[in-house]
C-alpha positions in Angstrom: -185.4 53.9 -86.1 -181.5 54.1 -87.5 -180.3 57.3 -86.2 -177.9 58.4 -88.7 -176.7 61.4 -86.9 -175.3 59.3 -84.1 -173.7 56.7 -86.4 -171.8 59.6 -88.4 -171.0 61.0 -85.0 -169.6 58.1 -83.6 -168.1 56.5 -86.3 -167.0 59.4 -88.5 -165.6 62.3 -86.4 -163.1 63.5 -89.1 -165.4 64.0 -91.5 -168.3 66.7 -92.7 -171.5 66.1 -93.3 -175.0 67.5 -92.9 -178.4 66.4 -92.5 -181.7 67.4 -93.4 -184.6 65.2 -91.7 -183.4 61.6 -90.2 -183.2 59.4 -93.5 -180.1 58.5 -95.7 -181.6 60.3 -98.2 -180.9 63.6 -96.6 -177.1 63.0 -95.7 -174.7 65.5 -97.3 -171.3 64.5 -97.8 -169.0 67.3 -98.3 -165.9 65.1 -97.3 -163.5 64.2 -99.9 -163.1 60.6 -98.8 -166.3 58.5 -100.4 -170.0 58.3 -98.2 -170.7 55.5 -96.8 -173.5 53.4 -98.5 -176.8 52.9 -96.5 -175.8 49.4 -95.4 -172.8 50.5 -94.7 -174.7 52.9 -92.3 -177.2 50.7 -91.2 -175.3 47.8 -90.4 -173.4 50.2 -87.8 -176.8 51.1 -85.9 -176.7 48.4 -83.3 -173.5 49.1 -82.3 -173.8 53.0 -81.8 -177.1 52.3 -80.5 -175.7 49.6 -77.4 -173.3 52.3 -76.8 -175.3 55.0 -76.4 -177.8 52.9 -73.8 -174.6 51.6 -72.2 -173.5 55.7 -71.9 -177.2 56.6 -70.4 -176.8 53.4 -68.0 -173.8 54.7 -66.5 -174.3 58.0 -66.4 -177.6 57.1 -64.4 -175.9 54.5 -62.5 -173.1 57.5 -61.2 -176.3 59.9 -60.5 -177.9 57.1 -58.3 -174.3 56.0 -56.5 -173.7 59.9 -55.5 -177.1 60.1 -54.0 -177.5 56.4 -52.4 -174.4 54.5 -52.3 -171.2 56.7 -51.3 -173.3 58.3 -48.0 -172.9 54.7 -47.3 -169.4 54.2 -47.8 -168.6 57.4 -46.1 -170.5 56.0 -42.9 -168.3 52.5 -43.5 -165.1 54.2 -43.9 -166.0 56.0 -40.1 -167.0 52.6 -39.1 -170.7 54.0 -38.9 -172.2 51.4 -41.3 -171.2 48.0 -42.6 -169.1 47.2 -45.6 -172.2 44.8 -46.8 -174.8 47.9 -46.1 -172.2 49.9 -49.1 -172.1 46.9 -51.3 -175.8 46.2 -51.0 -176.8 49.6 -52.2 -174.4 49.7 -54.8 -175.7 46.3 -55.9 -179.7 48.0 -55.6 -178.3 50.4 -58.1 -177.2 48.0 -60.5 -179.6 46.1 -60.2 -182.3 48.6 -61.1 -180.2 49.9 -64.1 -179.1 46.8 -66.2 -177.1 47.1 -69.5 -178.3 46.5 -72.6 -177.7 42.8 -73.6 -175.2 43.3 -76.5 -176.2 43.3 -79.9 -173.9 40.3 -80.7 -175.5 38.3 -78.5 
């Protein structure tokens, strides 16, 4: 489902708008430059929509490092733990929270 919201969000910050419901249909434009047609809108979608997964990857990706990978890294910077044992984790991190293949691929 295109989230029209986001798209406007992301990819019209200057101008004003509202929205009743989640369809094209119920976009008000109350900017004086012209609305974007629905195609316009819609062929947007799978960008704002990589980058919002890419934002929730990251942001959960920093969540896990905080909690699993720096206690590590403090312990390898007092010599308490290996260099691999830091990288490993923060490899085990990535590794469980992938990015979105791009939408141009």
């Amino acid at each position: 489902m295109i989230d029209y919201a986001a798209i406007l969000t992301a990819n019209y910050p200057n101008d004003i708008w509202t929205l009743e419901g989640d369809t094209y249909e119920g976009i008000t434009w109350l900017s004086e430059s012209k609305k974007p047609t629905k195609a316009q809108l819609d062929a947007q979608w799978p960008k704002v929509d990589y980058d919002n997964q890419c934002v929730i990857v990251s942001n959960t990706r920093h969540k896990e490092y905080i909690v699993s990978s720096d206690p590590i890294f403090f312990q390898y910077q007092r010599e308490e733990n290996t260099k691999q044992a830091w990288e490993d984790a923060v490899k085990a991190i990535q590794n469980a929270n992938p990015y979105p293949a791009s939408p141009t691929s």
